[in-house]
GULOVO-984164 format. One record per residue (C-alpha): residue number from 1; residue in one letter; x, y, z. Coordinates in nm, 2 decimals. Layout:
k / r / east / north / up
NUM / A / X / Y / Z
...
END
This chain:
k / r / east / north / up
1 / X / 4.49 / 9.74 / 7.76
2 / X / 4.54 / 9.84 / 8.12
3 / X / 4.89 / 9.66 / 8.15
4 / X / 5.05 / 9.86 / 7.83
5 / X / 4.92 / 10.15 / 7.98
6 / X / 5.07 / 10.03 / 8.32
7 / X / 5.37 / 9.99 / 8.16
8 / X / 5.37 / 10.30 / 8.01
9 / X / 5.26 / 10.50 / 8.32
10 / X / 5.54 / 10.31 / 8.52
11 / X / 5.85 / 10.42 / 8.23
12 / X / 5.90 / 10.07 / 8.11
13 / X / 5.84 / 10.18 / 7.78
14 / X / 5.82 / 10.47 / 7.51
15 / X / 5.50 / 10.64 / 7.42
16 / X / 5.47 / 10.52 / 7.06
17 / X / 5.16 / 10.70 / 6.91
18 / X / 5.21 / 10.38 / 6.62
19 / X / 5.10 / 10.11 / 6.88
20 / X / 4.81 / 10.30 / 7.04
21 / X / 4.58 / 10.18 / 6.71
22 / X / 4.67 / 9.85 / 6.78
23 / X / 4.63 / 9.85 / 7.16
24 / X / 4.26 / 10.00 / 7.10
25 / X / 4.19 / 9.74 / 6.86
26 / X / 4.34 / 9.41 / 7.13
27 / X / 4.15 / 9.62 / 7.40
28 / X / 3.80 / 9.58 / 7.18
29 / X / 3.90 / 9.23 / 7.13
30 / X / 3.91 / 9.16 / 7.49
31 / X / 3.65 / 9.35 / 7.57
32 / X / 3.43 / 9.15 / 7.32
33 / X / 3.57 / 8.84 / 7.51
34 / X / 3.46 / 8.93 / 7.83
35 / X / 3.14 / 9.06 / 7.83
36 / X / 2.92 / 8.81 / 7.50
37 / X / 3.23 / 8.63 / 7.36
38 / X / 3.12 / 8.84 / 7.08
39 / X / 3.52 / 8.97 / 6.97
40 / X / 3.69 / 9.01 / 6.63
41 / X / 3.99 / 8.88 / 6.56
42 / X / 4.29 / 9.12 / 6.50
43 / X / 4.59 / 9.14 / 6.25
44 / X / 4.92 / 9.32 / 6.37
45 / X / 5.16 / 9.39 / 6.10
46 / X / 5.43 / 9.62 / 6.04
47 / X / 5.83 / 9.66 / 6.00
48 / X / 6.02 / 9.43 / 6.29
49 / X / 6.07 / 9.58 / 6.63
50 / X / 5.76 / 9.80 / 6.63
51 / X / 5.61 / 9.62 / 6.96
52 / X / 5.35 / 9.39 / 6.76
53 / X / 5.45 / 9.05 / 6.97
54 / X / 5.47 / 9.19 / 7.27
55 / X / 5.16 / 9.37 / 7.23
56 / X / 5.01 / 9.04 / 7.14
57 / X / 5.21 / 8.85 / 7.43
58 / X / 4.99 / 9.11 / 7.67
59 / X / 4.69 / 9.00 / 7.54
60 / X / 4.76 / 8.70 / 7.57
61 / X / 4.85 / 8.69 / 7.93
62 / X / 4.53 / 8.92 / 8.01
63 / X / 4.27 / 8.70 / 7.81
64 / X / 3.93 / 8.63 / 8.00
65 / X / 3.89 / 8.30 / 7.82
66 / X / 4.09 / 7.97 / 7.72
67 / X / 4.40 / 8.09 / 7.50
68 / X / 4.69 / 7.94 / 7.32
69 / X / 4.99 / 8.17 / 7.21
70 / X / 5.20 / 7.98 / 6.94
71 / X / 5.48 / 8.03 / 6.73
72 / X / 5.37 / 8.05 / 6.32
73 / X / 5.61 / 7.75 / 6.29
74 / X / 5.48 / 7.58 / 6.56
75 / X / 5.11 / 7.61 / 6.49
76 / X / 5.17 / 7.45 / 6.12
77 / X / 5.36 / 7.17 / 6.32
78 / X / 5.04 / 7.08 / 6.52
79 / X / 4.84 / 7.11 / 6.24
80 / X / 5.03 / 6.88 / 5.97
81 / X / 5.01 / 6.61 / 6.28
82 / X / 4.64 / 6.66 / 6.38
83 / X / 4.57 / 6.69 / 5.96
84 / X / 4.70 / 6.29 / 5.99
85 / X / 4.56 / 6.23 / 6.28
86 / X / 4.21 / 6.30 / 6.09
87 / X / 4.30 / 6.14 / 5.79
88 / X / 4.02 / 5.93 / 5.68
89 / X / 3.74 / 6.16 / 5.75
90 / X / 3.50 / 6.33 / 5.55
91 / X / 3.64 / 6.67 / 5.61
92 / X / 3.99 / 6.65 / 5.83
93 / X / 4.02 / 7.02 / 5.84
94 / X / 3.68 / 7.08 / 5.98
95 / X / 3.79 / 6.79 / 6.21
96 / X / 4.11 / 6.97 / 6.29
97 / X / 3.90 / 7.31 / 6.31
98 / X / 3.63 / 7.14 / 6.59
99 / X / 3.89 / 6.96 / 6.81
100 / X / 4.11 / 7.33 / 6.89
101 / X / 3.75 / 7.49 / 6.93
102 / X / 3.68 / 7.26 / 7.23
103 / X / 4.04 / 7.37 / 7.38
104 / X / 4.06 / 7.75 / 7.32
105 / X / 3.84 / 8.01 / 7.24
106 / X / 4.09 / 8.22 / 7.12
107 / X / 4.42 / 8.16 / 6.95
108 / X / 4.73 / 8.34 / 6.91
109 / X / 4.97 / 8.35 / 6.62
110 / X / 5.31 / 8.54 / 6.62
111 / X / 5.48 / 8.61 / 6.31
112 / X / 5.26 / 8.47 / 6.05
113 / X / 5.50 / 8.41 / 5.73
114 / X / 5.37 / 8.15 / 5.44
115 / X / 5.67 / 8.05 / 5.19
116 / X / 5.56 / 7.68 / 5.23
117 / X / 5.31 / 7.55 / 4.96
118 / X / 5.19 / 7.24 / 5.16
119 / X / 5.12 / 7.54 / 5.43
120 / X / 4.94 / 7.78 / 5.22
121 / X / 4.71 / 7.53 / 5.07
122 / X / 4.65 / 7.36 / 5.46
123 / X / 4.56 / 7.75 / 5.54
124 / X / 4.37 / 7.81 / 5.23
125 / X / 4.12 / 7.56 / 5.38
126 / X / 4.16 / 7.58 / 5.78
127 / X / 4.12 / 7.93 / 5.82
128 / X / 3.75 / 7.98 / 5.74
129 / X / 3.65 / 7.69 / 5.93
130 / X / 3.81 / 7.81 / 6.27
131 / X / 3.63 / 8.11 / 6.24
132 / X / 3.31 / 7.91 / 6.15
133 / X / 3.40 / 7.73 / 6.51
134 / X / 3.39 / 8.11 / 6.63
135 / X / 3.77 / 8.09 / 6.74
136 / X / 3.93 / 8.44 / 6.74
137 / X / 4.25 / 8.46 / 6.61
138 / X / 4.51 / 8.77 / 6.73
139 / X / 4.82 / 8.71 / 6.48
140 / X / 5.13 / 8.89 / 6.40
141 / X / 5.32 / 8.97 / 6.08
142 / X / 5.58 / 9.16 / 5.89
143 / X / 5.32 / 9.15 / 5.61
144 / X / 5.00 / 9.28 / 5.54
145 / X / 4.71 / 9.00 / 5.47
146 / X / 4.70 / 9.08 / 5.13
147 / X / 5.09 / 9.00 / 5.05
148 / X / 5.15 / 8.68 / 5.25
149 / X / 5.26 / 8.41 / 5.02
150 / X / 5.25 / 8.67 / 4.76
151 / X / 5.26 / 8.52 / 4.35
152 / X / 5.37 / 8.16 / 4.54
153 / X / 5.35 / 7.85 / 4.33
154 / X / 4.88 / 7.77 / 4.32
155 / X / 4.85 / 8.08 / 4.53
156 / X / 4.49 / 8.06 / 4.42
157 / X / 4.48 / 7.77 / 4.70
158 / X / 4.57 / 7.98 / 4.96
159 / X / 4.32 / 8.33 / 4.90
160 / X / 4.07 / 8.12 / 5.06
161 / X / 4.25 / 8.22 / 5.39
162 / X / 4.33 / 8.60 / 5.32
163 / X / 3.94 / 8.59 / 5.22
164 / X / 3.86 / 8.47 / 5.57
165 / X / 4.12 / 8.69 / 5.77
166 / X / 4.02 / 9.03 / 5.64
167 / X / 3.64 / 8.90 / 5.68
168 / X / 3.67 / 8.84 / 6.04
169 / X / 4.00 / 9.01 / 6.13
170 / X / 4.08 / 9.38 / 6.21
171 / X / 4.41 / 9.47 / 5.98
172 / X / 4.65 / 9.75 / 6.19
173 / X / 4.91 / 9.86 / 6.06
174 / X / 5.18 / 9.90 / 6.37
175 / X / 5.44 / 10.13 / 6.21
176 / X / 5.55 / 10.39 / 6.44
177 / X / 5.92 / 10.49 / 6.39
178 / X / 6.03 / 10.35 / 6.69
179 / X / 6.22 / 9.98 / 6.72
180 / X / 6.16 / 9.88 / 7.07
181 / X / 6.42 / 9.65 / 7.10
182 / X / 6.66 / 9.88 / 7.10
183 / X / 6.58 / 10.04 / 7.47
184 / X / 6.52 / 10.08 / 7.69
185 / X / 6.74 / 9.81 / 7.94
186 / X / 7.10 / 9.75 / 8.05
187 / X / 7.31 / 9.56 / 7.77
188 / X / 7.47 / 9.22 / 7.79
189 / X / 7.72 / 9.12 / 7.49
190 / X / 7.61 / 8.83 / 7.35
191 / X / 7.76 / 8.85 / 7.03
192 / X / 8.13 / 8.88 / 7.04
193 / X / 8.39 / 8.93 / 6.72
194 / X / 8.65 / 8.74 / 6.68
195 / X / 8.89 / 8.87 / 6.48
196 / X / 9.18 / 8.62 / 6.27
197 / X / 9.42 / 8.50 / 6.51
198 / X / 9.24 / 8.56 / 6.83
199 / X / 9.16 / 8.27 / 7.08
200 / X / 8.82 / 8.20 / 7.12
201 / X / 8.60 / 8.29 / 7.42
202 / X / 8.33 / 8.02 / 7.37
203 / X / 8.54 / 7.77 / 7.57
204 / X / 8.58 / 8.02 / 7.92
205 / X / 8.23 / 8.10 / 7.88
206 / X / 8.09 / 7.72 / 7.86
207 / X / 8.31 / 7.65 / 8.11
208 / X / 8.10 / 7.92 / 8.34
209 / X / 7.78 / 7.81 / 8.28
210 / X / 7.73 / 7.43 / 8.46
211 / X / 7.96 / 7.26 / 8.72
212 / X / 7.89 / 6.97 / 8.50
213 / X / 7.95 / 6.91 / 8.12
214 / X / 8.10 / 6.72 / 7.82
215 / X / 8.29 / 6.80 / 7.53
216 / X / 8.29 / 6.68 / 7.15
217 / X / 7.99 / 6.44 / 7.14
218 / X / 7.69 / 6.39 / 6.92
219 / X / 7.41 / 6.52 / 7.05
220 / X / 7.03 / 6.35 / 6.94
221 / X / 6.75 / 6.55 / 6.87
222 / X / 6.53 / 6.26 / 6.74
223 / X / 6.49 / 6.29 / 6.39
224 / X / 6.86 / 6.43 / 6.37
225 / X / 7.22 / 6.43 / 6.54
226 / X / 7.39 / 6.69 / 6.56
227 / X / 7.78 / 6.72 / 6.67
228 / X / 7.85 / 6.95 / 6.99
229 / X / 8.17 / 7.11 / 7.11
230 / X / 8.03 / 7.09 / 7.44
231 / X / 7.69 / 6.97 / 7.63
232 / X / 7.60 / 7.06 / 7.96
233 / X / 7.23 / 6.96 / 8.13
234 / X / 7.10 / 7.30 / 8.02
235 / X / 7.38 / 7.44 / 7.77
236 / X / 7.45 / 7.36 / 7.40
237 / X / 7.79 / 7.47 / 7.24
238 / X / 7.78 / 7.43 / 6.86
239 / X / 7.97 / 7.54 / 6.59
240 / X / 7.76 / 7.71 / 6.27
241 / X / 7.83 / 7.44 / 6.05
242 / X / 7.70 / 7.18 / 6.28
243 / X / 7.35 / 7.37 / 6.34
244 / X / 7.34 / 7.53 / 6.00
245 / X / 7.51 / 7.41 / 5.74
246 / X / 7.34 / 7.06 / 5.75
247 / X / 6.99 / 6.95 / 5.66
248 / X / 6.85 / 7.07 / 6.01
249 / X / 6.47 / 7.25 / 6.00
250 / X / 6.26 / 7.44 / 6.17
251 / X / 6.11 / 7.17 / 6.41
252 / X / 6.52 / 7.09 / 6.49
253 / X / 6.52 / 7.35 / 6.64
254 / X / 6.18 / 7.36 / 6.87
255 / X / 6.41 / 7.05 / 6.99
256 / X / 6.70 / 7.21 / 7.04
257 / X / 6.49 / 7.45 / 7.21
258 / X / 6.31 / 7.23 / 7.42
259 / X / 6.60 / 7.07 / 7.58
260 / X / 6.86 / 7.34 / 7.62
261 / X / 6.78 / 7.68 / 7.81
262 / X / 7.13 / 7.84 / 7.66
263 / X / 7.30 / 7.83 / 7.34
264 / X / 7.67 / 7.90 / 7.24
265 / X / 7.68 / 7.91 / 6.90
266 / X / 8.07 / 7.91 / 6.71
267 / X / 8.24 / 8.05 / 6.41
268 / X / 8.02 / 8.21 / 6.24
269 / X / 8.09 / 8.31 / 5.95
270 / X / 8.03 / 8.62 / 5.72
271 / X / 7.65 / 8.53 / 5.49
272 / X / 7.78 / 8.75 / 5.21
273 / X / 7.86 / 8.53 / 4.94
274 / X / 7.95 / 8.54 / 4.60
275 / X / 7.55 / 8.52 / 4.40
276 / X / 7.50 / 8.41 / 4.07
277 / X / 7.17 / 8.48 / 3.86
278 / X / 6.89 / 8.17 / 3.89
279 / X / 6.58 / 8.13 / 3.78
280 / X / 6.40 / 7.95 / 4.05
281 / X / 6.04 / 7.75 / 4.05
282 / X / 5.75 / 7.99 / 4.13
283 / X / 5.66 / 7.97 / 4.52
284 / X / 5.95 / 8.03 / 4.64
285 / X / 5.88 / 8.36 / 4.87
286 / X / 6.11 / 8.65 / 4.91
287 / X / 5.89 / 8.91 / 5.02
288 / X / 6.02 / 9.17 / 4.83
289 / X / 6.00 / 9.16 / 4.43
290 / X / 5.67 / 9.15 / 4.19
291 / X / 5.72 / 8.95 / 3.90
292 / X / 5.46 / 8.77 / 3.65
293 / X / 5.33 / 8.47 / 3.65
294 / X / 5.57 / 8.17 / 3.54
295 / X / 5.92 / 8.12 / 3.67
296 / X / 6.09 / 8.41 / 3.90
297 / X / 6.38 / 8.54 / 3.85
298 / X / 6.57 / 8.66 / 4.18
299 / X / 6.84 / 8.87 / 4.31
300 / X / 7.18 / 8.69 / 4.31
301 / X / 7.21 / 8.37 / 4.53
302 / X / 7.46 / 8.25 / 4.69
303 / X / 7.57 / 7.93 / 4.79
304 / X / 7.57 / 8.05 / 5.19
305 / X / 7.14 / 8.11 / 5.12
306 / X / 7.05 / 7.76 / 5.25
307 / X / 7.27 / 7.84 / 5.55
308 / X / 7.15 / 8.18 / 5.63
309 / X / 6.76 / 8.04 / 5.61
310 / X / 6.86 / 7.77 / 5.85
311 / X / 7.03 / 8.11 / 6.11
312 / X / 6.72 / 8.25 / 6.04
313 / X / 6.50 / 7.98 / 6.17
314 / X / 6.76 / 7.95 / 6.50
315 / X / 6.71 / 8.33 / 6.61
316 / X / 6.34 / 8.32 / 6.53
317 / X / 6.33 / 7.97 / 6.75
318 / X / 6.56 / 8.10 / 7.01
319 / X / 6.41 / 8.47 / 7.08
320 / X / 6.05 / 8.31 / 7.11
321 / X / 6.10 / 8.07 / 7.37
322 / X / 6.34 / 8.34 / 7.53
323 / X / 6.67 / 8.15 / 7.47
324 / X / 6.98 / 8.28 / 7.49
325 / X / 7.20 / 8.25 / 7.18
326 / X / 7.56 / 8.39 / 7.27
327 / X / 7.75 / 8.38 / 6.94
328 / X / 8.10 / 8.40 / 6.78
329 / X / 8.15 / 8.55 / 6.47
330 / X / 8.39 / 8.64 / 6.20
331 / X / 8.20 / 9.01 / 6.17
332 / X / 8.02 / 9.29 / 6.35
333 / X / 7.64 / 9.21 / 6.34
334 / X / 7.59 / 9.49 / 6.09
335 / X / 7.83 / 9.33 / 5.86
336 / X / 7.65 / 8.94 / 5.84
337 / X / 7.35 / 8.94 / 5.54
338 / X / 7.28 / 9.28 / 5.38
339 / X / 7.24 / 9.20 / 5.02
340 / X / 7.07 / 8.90 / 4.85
341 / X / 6.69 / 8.75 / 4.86
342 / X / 6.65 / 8.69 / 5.17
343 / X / 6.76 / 9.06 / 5.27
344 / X / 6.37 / 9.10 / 5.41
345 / X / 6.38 / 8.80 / 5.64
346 / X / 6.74 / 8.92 / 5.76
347 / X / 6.63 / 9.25 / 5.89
348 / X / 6.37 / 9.08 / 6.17
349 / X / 6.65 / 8.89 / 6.25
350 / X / 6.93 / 9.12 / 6.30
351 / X / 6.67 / 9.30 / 6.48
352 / X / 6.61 / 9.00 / 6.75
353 / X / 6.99 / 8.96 / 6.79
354 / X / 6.99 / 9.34 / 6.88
355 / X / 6.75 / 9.25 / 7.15
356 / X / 6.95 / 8.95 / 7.27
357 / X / 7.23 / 9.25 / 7.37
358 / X / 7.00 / 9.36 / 7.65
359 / X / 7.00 / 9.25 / 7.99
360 / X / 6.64 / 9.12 / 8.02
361 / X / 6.62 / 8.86 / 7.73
362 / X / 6.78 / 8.64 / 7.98
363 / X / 6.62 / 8.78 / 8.26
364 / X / 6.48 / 8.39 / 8.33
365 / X / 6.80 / 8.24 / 8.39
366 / X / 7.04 / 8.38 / 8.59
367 / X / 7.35 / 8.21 / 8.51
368 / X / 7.27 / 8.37 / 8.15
369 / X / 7.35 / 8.75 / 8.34
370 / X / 7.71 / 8.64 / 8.41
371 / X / 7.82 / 8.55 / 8.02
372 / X / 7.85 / 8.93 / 7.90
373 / X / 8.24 / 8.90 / 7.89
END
């Protein structure tokens, strides 16, 4: 694509020989889109930080044809409403299949991660029938095809949709040993320690970021409330346990991220916690351990798991809609989630916080620039 290799020519990044496969691959794509409409879909996968999103993000912005970039998350929310919407008809999914062919020709999906069985078995029908509509998907994924929603609970249901991805999909690995969020770009702390006994920052840095807010108040997002130490027209200040250690879920925060353009998030603590052994229904997907059909028995888990999912949806909400999360916690970054079964899930994340350090993630909002100390 001509604007990674502007960015490249220009020093804004690394040569990365593991990215040029998949810029060849986008660049065919787009090609195909331009001259017959006549594309193939592509597949990004590989370790977190490798460059796959933003890769995807340039296509995106560089398509010749009708395009919509979503989150994973917020794809399945549109598509559990639209399912709904349809119910009634012969065939909802075909329904749901027709009515995004008429808006976009082409459809973008960033990290593509099934746990959820009503999801897999929605996908398991929905995939072949947008490519029947001759919508070309561009997705991204820690994952290969083959291992999403790997030995989950009727995974029969969903290898309809791996069928249909690697029949009208091109599968590139993007593995170079390079993490890209790393460099290059001038830092901004964003995540501060606070060590037993110290006063907390969080208040002098609200304070800086709107002439105008409120302390200790419930805050509305619709379906939930939520309790604030502070709310300004922009800004949210929340403690952990307020945003993550109640029955909050993904689409809580697409709300929180809809209304709020900076987030001060308090007292977190250390996600290490003392595991015990469980056996756990089949379906439940950790990405990392092959066991036989039946029940699955998992690494240690801890009490805190429910928790550190919930932090995990927040970052993943938060770095895609390019949100500033400036945090508080008990321990370094490299000392949060390390063990446990959702060790795989943690590493994108710390990843995305590491990112967050750098100048540019805020880049949108200039009062963000000032919050560094």
């Amino acid at each position: 694509m001509k604007a990674w290799q502007s960015a490249l020519d220009g020093g804004l990044i690394v040569d990365d020989p593991g990215q040029r496969s998949a810029v060849a691959e986008l660049e065919a794509c787009h090609q195909g889109l331009d001259s017959d409409g006549a594309a193939r879909g592509v597949y990004l996968w590989g370790r977190v930080g490798r460059g796959k999103t933003w890769l995807m993000n340039l296509f995106a912005a560089s398509c010749p044809v009708a395009v919509r970039r979503l989150h994973f998350h917020h794809f399945m929310r549109w598509v559990h409403r639209r399912q709904l919407h349809w119910r009634g008809h012969a065939n909802p999914l075909t329904c749901l299949a027709r009515e995004l062919a008429t808006e976009v020709a082409v459809l973008c999906l960033d990290e593509l991660y099934v746990e959820d069985i009503a999801d897999a078995i929605l996908l398991g029908g929905l995939m072949s029938r947008l490519f029947d509509q001759g919508v070309v998907v561009v997705a991204t994924s820690n994952q290969p095809p083959q291992e999403l929603y790997r030995e989950g609970y009727n995974r029969e249901r969903f290898l309809p949709a791996i069928d249909a991805i690697l029949a009208n999909m091109t599968v590139v690995a993007v593995d170079g040993d390079m993490d890209h969020r790393h460099h290059p770009g001038e830092t901004c702390q964003r995540y501060h320690v606070r060590r037993a006994g110290q006063p907390s920052r969080l208040p002098m840095l609200f304070a800086k970021t709107e002439a105008a807010v409120q302390y200790d108040l419930d805050v509305d997002l619709g379906a939930r409330t939520i309790h604030a130490r502070g709310v300004g027209r922009h800004t949210l200040w929340c403690d952990y346990a307020a945003l993550c250690e109640t029955p909050l879920a993904a689409v809580d925060f697409i709300a929180l991220c809809d209304r709020f353009q900076l987030l001060l998030l308090g007292n977190l603590p250390s996600l290490v916690g003392e595991g015990q052994q469980a056996r756990i229904a089949r379906g439940t997907e950790d990405a990392s351990h092959r066991v036989v059909a039946g029940d699955r028995e998992l690494p240690p888990l801890s009490s805190k798991d429910d928790g550190v999912r919930r932090f995990i949806a927040l970052v993943d909400e938060c770095y895609d809609r390019g949100v500033p999360l400036i945090i508080e916690a008990e321990v370094a970054m490299d000392e949060l989630y390390s063990t446990g079964h959702l060790a795989f899930a943690f590493r994108r994340t710390r990843s995305r916080l590491q990112e967050m350090q750098l100048q540019r993630f805020g880049r949108l909002n200039p009062a963000v620039a000032d919050l560094s100390s």
